[in-house]
N, C-alpha and C positions, 0 to 999 in steps of 0.2 A: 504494500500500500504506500504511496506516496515516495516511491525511494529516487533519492536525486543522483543523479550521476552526469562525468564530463564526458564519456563516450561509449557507445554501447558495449565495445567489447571488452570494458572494466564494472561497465553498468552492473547489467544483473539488479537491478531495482527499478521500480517501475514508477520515475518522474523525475519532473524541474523545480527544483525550489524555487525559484523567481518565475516557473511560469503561470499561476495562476493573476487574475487580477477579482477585484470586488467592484464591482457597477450599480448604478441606480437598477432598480427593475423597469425599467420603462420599454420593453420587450411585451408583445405577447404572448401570453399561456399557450407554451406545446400541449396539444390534446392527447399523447401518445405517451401510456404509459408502461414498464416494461416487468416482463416476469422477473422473478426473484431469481435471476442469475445465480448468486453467490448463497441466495436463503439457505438455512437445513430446516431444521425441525424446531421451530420458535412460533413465538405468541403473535398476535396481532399488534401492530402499534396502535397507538391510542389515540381517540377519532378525532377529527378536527373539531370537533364541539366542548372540548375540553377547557375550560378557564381560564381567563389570563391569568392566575393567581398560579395555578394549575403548570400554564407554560411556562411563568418564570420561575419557578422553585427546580423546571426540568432542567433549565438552563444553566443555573446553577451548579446544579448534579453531573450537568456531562460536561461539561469544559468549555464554556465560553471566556476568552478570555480574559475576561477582568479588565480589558481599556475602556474608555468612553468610547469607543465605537459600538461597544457592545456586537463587535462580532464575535460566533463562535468558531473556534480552532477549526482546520477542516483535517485534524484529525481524529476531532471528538464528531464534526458530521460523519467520516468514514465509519469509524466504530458503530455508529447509529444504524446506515444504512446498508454497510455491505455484509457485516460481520456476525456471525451467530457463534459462539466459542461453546458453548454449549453445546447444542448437536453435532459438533465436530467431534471434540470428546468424548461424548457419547459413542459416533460409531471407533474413534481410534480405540475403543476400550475394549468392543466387539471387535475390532480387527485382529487385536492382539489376541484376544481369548479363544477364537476361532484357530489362528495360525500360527501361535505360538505357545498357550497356555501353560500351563501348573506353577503360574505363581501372577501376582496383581500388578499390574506396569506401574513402575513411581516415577522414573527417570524420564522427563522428555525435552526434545531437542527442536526447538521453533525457530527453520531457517528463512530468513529473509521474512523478519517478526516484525518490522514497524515498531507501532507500537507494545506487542507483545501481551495484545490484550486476552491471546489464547495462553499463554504462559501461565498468565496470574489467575485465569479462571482454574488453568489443571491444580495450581496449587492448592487454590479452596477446596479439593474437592478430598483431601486429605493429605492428612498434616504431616505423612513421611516422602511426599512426592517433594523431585529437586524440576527447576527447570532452565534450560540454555537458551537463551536468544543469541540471533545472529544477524546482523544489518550492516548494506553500506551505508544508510542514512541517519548521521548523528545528530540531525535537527527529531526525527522521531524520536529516537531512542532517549532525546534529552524529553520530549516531550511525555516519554513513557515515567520518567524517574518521578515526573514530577505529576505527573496526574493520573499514572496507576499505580505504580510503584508505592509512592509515598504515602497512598493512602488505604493501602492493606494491612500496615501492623508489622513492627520489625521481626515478631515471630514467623512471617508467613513472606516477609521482605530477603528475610536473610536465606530462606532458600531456592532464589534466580539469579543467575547471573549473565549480565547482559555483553555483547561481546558488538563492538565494529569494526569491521572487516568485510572482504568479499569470500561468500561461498566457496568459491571455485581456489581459495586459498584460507583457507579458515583458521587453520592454526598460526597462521600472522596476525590473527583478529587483535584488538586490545580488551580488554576489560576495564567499561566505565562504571559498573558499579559493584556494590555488597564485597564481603569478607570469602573467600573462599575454603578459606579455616572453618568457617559455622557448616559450611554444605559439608565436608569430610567427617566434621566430627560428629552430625547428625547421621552418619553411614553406620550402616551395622556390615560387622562380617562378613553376614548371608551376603548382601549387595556387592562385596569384593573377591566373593570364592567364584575362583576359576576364572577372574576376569583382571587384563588389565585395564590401569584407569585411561578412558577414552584420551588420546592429548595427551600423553605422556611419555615419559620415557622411565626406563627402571633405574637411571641416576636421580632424576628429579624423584621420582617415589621415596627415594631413600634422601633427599634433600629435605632440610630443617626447615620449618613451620615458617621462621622469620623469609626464610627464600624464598616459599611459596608466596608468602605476603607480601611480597616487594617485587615479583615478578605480575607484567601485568598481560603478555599473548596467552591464548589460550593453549599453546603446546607446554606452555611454563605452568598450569594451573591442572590438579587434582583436582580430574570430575569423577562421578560415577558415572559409567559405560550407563546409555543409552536407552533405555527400551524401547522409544519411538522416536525418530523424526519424521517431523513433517516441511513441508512448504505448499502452504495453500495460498487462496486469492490469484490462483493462475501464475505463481511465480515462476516457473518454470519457463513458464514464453517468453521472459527474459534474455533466455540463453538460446542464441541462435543458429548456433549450429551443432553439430553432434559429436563434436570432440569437446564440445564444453559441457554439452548435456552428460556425456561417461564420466569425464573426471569429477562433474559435482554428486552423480550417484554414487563415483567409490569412495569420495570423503562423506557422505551419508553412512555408507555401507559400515566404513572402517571406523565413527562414531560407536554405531548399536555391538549391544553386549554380546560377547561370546557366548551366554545362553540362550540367546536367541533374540529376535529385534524385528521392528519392522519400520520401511518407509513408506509412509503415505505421503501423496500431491496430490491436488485438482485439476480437472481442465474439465473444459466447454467445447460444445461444439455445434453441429447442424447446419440446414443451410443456409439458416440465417445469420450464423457466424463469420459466413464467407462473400462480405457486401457491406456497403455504407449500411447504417444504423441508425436512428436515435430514438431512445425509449428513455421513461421517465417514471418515476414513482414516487407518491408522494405520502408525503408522514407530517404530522402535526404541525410541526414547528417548520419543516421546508422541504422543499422538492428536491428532490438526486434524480440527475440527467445521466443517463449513460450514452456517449456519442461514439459510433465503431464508422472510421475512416474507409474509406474504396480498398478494398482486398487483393494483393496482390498473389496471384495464385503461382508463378513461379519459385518466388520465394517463402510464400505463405506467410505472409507480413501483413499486419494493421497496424495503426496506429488507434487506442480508446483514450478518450478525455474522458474525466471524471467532474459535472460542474451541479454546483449545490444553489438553491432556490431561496432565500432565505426568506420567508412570509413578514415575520415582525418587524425586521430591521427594510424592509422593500430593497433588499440587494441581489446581486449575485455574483457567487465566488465561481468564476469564469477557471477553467483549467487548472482547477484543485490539484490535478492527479494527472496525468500523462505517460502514457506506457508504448512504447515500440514495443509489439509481442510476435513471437511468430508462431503462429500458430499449431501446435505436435496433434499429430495423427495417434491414435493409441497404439495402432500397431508399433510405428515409430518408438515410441516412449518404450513400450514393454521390451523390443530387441536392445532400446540401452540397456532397461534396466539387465537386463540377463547377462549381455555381456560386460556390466561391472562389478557381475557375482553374485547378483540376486540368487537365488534357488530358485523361486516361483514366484509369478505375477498373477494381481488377481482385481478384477475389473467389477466396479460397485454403481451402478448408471440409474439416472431417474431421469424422464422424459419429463420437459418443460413446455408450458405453456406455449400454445403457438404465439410468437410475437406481433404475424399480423391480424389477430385476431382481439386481441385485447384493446383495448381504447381506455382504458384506465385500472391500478393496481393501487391499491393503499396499502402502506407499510409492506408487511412481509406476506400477504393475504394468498395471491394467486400462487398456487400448489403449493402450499404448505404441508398437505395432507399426502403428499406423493412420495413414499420411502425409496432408496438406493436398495438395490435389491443385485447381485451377483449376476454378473450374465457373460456366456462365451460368445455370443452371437446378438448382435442388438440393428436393428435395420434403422436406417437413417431417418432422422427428422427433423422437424425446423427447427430444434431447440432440446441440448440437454446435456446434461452435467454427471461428472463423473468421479468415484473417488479412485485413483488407481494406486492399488498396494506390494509391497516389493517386499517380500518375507526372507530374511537373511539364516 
């Protein structure tokens, strides 16, 4: 979500920090609004009939920023609108238990995290789980320290730690935040048998506490190995070609624990994936535009803007988000993952709403009700989403 970069093939994040701009709304209302792309299994947002009293206490809550503009962050819009951390977790928990089982996954690994607002949710979900962020965009990741991070409790704080750097080089990453003394020392035994620690080496293992603490790349820091990494929100389209796509699956790979791991990613597709775009959906406080650029079928490239509606403030946050993506074929995706050592691939797909059929979507509403369900064979539609899994 929103990762800035100076050229695509350091990118691997998907956007410009100086390219959005904020405008009067003196445009009119797109009547086109678009299926829940990115939704999983989450509630309704809350109707536009709602209170002003009502909107501004929301506001509050999710990260506007505090200037007399009274604009809100547009990485507290994105969380609002693209992001379910919830249903994600949900199925990574069934992905594990299906194809790894006989023991609870604690360890997970959130590549290309933003804000890392799936980290902090795995964390609540109990109190012995650790989690790794990894981002090249440290305007997020500051914006994560300070408006998810900070406000979960340093019991529940001290066990993520956030890393920037590029994927495709991870163990050059730095560490901006937390102690990584409290994540080892909350390790038990069971978590270190038969495994070494992900990002390490057996000299650092045997290096003093004061070292560890004063070392700040992730090949310098004792983690616990892995149980799941992920990269959702379509990061993978990031990486454009297929020698970038193997080397970021075998530093995935080479993360997850020795007894077993798995990676999940998302992607979309259909054929309305493949063509100009623009769809819209709207939520209480403001409209999220989704705009997909002319398709270029050689190289299988789009360009998607990400631009937010704001009702109260009468703006709009013009190119919030900005992604050069190219678009991976499943097929495509599954022979990397195999040849960077996967064992087995396994495809989780739920068919979405047709897009030219809808003319308006509130919040998360159109197919919410439609489960990812396992399939070998899935025949083409205008629209639909998929979780794909790489069992180590």
């Amino acid at each position: 979500m929103g990762k800035h970069g100076k050229k695509q093939s350091l990118n691997h994040r998907r956007g410009k920090r100086t390219s959005y701009t904020v405008e009067d709304d003196n445009e009119d209302e797109i009547h086109d609004y678009p299926p829940t792309s990115s939704a999983r299994e989450v509630a309704l947002s809350n109707s536009d009939q709602e209170s002003q009293e009502d909107e501004e206490n929301q506001e509050k809550e999710k990260g506007f920023d505090g200037t007399n503009s009274g604009i809100p962050s547009k990485y507290s819009l994105y969380q609002q609108s693209v992001q379910s951390p919830k249903g994600d977790i949900s199925y990574l928990q069934k992905f594990f238990l299906m194809y790894v089982g006989g023991r609870a996954p604690l360890h997970l690994q959130e590549d290309f995290c933003g804000t890392a607002l799936l980290s902090v949710e795995w964390l609540h979900s109990d109190a012995r789980r650790t989690a790794v962020g990894l981002d090249l965009d440290v305007e997020a990741l500051n914006w994560c320290l300070e408006n998810n991070i900070n406000r979960i409790g340093a019991d529940v704080s001290s066990r993520i730690s956030l890393f920037h750097g590029n994927v495709l080089q991870p163990l050059e990453s730095k560490l901006v935040n937390g102690n990584p003394l409290e994540i080892m020392q909350n390790m038990t035994l069971e978590d270190n048998e038969g495994d070494s620690m992900a990002g390490t080496t057996n000299s650092e293992l045997q290096g003093s506490p004061k070292a560890v603490h004063d070392t700040k790349s992730l090949k310098d820091v004792q983690l616990p190995a892995r149980d799941i990494v992920c990269a959702f929100n379509y990061s993978c389209c990031c990486l454009h070609n297929r020698k970038d796509l193997i080397l970021y699956f075998k530093h995935a790979l080479n993360a997850l624990s020795r007894k077993g791991g798995i990676f999940v990613m998302d992607l979309y597709g259909g054929t309305s994936s493949e063509g100009a775009l623009r769809l819209q959906r709207r939520f209480s406080n403001f409209t999220y535009t989704w705009e997909q650029a002319e398709f270029d079928i050689i190289q299988r490239k789009t360009r998607i803007s990400l631009h937010f509606n704001l009702h109260k403030q009468h703006r709009k946050i013009r190119h919030a988000f900005s992604y050069s993506w190219r678009l991976w074929s499943l097929p495509e995706v599954k022979d990397c993952l195999e040849e960077a050592g996967f064992r087995s691939v396994h495809f989780w797909i739920r068919n979405m709403p047709d897009s030219e059929q809808i003319r308006r979507t509130d919040g998360f509403s159109a197919g919410r009700d439609v489960k990812y369900e396992e399939a070998t064979s899935f025949q083409q539609q205008d629209s639909w989403n998929a979780y794909i899994v790489g069992v180590a």
